[in-house]
C-alpha positions in Angstrom: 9.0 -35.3 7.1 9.5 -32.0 9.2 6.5 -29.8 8.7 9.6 -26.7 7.4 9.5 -29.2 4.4 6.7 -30.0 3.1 5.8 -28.6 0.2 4.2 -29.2 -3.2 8.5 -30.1 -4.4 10.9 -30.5 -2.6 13.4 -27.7 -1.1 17.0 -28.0 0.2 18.3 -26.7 3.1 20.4 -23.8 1.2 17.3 -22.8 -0.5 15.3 -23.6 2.6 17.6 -20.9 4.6 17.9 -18.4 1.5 14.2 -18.3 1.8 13.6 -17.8 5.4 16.6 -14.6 5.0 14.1 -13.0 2.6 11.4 -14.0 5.1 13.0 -12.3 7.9 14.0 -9.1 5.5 17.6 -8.6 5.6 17.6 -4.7 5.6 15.4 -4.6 9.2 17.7 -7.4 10.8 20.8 -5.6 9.7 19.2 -2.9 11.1 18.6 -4.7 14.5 21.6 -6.2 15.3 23.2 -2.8 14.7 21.0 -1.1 17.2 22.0 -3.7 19.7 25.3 -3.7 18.9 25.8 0.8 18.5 23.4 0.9 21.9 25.8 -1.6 23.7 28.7 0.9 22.6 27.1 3.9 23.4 26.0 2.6 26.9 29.6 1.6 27.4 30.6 5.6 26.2 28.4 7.8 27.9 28.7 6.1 31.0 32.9 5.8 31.4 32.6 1.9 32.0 35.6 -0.3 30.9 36.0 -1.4 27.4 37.9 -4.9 28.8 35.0 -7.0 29.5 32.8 -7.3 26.4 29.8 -8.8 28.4 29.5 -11.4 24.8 26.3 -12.9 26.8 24.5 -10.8 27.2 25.2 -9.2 24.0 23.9 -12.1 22.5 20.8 -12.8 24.6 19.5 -8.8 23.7 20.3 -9.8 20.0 18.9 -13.5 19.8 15.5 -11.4 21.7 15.6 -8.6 19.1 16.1 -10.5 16.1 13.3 -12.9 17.3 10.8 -10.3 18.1 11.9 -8.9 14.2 11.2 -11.8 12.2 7.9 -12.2 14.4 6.7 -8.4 13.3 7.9 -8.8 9.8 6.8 -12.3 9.1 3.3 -11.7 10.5 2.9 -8.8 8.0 4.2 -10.8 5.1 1.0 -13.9 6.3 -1.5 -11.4 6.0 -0.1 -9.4 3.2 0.1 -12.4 0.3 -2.1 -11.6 -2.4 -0.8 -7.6 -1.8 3.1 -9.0 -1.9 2.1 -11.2 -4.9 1.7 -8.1 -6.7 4.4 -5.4 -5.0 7.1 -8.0 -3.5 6.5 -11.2 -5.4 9.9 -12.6 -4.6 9.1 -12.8 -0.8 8.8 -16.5 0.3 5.2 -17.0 1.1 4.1 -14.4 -2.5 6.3 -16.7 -4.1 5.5 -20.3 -2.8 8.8 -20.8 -1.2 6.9 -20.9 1.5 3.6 -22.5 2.4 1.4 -20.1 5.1 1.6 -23.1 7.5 5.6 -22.8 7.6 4.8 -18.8 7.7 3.1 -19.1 10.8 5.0 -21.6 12.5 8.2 -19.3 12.3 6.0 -16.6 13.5 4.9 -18.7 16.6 8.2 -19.9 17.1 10.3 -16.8 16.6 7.2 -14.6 18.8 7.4 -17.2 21.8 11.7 -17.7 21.3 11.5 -13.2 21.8 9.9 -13.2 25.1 11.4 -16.3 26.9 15.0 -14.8 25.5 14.1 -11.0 26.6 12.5 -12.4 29.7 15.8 -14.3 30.6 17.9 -11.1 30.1 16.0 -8.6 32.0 13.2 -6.7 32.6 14.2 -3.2 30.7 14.6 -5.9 27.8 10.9 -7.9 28.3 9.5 -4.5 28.5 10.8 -3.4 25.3 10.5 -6.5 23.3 6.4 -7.4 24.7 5.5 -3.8 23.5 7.4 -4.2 20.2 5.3 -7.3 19.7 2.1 -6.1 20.9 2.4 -2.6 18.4 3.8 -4.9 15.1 0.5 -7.3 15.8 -1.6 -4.2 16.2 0.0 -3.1 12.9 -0.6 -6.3 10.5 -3.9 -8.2 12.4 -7.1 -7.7 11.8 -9.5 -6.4 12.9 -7.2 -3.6 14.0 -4.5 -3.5 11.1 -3.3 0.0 11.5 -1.1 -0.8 8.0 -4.6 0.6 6.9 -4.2 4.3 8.2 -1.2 6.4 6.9 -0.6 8.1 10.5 -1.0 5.4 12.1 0.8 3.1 10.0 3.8 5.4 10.4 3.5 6.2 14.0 3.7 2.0 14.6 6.9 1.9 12.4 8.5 5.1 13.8 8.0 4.7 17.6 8.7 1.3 17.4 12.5 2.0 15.7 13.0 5.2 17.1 11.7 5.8 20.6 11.2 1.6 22.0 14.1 0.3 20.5 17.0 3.0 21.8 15.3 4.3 25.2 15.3 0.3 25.8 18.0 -0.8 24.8 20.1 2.0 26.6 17.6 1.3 30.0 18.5 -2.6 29.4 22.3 -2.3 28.8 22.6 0.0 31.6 20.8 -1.8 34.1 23.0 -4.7 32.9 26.2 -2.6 33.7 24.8 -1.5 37.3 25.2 1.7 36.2 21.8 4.8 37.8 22.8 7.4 35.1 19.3 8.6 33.9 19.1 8.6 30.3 22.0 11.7 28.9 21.6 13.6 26.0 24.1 11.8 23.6 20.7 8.8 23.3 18.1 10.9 23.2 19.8 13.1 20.1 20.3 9.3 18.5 16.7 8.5 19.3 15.0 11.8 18.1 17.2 11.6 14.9 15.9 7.9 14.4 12.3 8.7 15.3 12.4 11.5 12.6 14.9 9.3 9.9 12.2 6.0 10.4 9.5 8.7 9.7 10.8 9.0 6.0 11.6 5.4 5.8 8.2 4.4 6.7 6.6 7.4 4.0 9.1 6.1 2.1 8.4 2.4 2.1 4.9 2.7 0.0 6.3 4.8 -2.9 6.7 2.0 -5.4 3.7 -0.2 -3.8 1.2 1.6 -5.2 -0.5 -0.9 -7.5 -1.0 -3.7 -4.6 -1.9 -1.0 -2.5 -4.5 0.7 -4.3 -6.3 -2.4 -5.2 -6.4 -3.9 -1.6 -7.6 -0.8 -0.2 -4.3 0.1 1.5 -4.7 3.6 2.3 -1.2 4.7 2.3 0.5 9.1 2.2 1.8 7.8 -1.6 -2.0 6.9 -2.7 -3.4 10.5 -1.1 -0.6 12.7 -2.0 1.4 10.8 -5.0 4.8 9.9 -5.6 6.7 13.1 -6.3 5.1 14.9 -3.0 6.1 11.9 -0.8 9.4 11.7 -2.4 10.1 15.6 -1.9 8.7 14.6 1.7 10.9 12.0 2.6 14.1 14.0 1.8 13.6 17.0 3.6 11.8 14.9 6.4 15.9 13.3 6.0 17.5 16.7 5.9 15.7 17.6 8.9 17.0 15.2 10.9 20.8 15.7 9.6 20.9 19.5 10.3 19.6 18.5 13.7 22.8 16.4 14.6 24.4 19.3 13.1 23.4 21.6 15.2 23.8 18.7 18.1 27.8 19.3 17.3 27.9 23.0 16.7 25.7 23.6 20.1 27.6 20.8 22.1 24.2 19.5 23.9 25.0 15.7 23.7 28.0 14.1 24.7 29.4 13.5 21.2 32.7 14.7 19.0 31.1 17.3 17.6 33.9 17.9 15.1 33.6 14.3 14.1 29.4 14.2 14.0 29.4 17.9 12.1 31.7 16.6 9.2 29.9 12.9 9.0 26.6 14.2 9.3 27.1 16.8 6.4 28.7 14.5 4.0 25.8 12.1 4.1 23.5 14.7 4.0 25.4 16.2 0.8 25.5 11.8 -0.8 21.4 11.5 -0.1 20.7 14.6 -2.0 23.1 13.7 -5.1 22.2 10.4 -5.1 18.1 11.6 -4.8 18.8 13.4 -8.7 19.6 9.9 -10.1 16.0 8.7 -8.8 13.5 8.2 -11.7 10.0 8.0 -10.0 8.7 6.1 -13.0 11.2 3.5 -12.7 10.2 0.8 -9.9 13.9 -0.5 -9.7 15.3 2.9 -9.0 12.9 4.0 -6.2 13.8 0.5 -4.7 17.2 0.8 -5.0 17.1 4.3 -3.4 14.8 2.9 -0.3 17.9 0.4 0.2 19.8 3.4 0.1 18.0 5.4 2.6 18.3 2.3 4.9 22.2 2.1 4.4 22.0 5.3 5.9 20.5 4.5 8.7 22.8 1.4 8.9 25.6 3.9 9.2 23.9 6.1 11.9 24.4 3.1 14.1 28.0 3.0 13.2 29.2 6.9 13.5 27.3 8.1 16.1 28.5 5.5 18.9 31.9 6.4 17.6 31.7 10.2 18.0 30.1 9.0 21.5 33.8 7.4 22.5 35.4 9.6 20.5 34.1 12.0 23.4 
C-alpha cells in the first residue's frame, strides 16, 4: 500500500487531502498564490506591457514553485514542532495523528525538491528567490540552529522572507519574464515596505495565544517576555504604521498608484482593524485566533487593492 497511507486505520482520499490542506496551512498558501498572482499584475502595470497575453505558463510554473517551497517551510516546522502543536494547534495533521512523521517528511522532501526543479525551470530571478526562501524557513525550524527560538530572529526569518524575498523576486522574475530593464519603481517597493512592516505584526502576532506550548518547550517568544496585552497593543500600531504609510504614499504621489483609490482603501481598513481589535478578548483563545485570521485577511486584500490602484494608474 502507498507509504501516504499507511497508518494505524485507514484514511480516504477526501480525508487524506483535507489533511494535507491543514498541513500545508491554508491562510500562508492563500497568501502565496496571491503574491504571485498581485506581483504578476503589478509587473504588467508599472511597466505599460499589454494586458492580451496572460503568459498562463508561466504564471503557473512561479506558483506551482511558490506553493512548493510553502508547504516545504511550513511542513518542516510542523515535524519538529509536534509535542508544541499537540498542545497550541492540536488539530494539525501530524499533532493529531492524521498524519504519521514519515508521511510529514516525505511531503517535505517532495514538495522541497518539486520547489527548486519548478523555480529552476522558470528562471533564475525565481531559483534565487525560492533556494533562499528555503534555506531561511530550514534555518528557522532545524536544529541546531532553530531561530523559532529567538524572538528577533524568529521575526526577522518570517518578515524578510514575506516582505522583502517574495515581492523584490517576484517583480525581478516577472519582469525578466516580460523582457522588460525597468529597475525596480517605487509602486513595489511601497508594496514591499508595507508587507515587511504588516508580516512584522503577523509574526508578533502569531505567538499571542501559543503561550502554554511555548513556555513549556522553552520557546522564547515577544508574547512570553512582554505578555499578551503589550504585544497585542504592538501589533496594531506596528498595523497602523504601515496604513498611514500607504497613506501618505497617495497624498505624497511617490509610487505609481491611484492615490485617490489607495487613500480611501487604505483608511477604511485601517478604521475595520481598529473596531474589530475592541471585540478581541485576550483571555479568550478563540477570539485572539479569530482575530490573527483577521489580520491575515487583511493582508489577503493588500494583494488585491494595491495592484488595482497600480492599473488604476
Amino acid at each position: 500500500m502507498n507509504q501516504f497511507y499507511k497508518q494505524n486505520s485507514p484514511i480516504s482520499s477526501v480525508n487524506w487531502l483535507y489533511a494535507f490542506w491543514k498541513f500545508s496551512r491554508p491562510h500562508t498558501i492563500i497568501g502565496t498564490s496571491l503574491s504571485v498572482l498581485g506581483l504578476y499584475l503589478i509587473t504588467l502595470g508599472v511597466t505599460s506591457t499589454n494586458f492580451s497575453n496572460p503568459h498562463l505558463g508561466q504564471i503557473l510554473g512561479t506558483w506551482i514553485a511558490c506553493i512548493s517551497g510553502n508547504i516545504y517551510i511550513v511542513g518542516l516546522n510542523q515535524l519538529e514542532d509536534v509535542d508544541i502543536d499537540k498542545i497550541n494547534k492540536p488539530h494539525l495533521p501530524i499533532a493529531s495523528g492524521e498524519f504519521t512523521k514519515e508521511q510529514g517528511k516525505l511531503i517535505v522532501i517532495v514538495t522541497g525538491i518539486l520547489a527548486l526543479i519548478t523555480a529552476w525551470l522558470n528562471g533564475p530571478y525565481l531559483l534565487g528567490m525560492v533556494a533562499i526562501s528555503l534555506a531561511i524557513g530550514t534555518a528557522y525550524s532545524l536544529p541546531p540552529i532553530r531561530l523559532k527560538q529567538f524572538p528577533f530572529w524568529a521575526a526577522l526569518c518570517i518578515f524578510s522572507v514575506r516582505g522583502t524575498i517574495v515581492n523584490l523576486g517576484l517583480f525581478l522574475h516577472f519582469n525578466w519574464l516580460l523582457q522588460k530593464s525597468q529597475s525596480i519603481p517605487g509602486a513595489v517597493w511601497a508594496l514591499t515596505v508595507f508587507i515587511l512592516v504588516f508580516t512584522f505584526a503577523i509574526a508578533i502576532f502569531k505567538d499571542i495565544p501559543d503561550m502554554e506550548g511555548d513556555k513549556l518547550y522553552n520557546i522564547t517568544t515577544f508574547t512570553l517576555q512582554l505578555g499578551q496585552q503589550a504585544v497585542f497593543n504592538l501589533a496594531l500600531w506596528v498595523l497602523t504604521v504601515c496604513y498611514v504609510g500607504m497613506i501618505m504614499v497617495a497624498v505624497l504621489g511617490i509610487a505609481e498608484v491611484n492615490a485617490i483609490f489607495i487613500f480611501i482603501t487604505h483608511i477604511v481598513a485601517l478604521i475595520v482593524m481598529w473596531w474589530q481589535s475592541r471585540k478581541v478578548d485576550l483571555q479568550d483563545k478563540s477570539a485572539i485566533a479569530s482575530f490573527y485570521q483577521f489580520i491575515w485577511k487583511l493582508f489577503f486584500i493588500e494583494y488585491l487593492i494595491f495592484p488595482f490602484a497600480c492599473i488604476l494608474a
